[in-house]
C-alpha positions in Angstrom: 55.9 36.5 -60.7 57.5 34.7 -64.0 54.6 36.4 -66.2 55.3 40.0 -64.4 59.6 39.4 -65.4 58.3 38.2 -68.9 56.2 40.8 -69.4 58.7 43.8 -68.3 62.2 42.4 -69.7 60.1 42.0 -73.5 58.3 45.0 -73.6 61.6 46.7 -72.6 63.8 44.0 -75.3 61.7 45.7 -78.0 61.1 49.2 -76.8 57.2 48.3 -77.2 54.4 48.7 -74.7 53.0 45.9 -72.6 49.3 44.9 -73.3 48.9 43.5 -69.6 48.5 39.9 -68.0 45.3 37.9 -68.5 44.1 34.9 -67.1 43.9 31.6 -69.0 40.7 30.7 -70.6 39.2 28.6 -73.4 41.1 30.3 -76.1 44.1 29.3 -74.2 43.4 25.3 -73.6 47.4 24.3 -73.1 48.0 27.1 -70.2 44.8 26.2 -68.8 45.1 22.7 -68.6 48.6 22.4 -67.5 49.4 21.0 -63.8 52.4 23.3 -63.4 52.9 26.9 -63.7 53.1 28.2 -67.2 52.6 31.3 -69.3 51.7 31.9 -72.8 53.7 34.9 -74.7 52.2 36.6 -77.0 54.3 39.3 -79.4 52.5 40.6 -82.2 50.0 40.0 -84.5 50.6 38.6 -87.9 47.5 40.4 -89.1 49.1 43.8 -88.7 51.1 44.7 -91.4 54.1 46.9 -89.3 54.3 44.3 -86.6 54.8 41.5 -89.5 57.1 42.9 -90.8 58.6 43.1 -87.5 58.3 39.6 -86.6 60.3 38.4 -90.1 63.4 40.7 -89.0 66.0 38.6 -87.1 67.5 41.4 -84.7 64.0 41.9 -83.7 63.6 38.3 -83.1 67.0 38.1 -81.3 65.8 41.1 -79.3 62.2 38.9 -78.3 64.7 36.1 -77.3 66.8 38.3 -75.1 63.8 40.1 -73.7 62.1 36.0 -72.3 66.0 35.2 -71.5 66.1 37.7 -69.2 62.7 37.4 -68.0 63.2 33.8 -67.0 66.4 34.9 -65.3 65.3 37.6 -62.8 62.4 35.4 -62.0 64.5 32.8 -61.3 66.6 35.3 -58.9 63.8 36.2 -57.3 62.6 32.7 -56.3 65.9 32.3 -55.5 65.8 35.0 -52.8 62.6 33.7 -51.1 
């Protein structure tokens, strides 16, 4: 539930598309060995030059922060509701 919010509110925050949620595996050794419910968030890739230059631009970052801040929010209404 957290990683659906998360992955909505961003992709909305910065008008980008969402790449989808994956499961933990080796290349992710924190999220997989933690006892608790986490998730990783990936937002763009340093070796692309456009979404670089993205990631060095603070309204974009401010937008990123927004987009988990709200994430974290509705899934915490949700539980809420349950």
């Amino acid at each position: 539930m957290l990683a659906d919010c998360l992955l909505r509110n961003l992709a909305e925050s910065v008008f980008g598309k969402a790449n989808g949620i994956y499961e933990a595996n080796d290349n992710h050794p924190v999220v997989l060995n933690t006892m608790v419910p986490a998730v990783e968030i990936e937002i763009g890739h340093l070796t692309n030059v456009d979404e670089a230059a993205l990631l060095k631009d603070e309204e974009y970052q401010l937008r990123i922060a927004q987009g988990i801040y709200n994430g974290i929010l509705e899934a915490k209404s949700l539980s809420d509701i349950q």
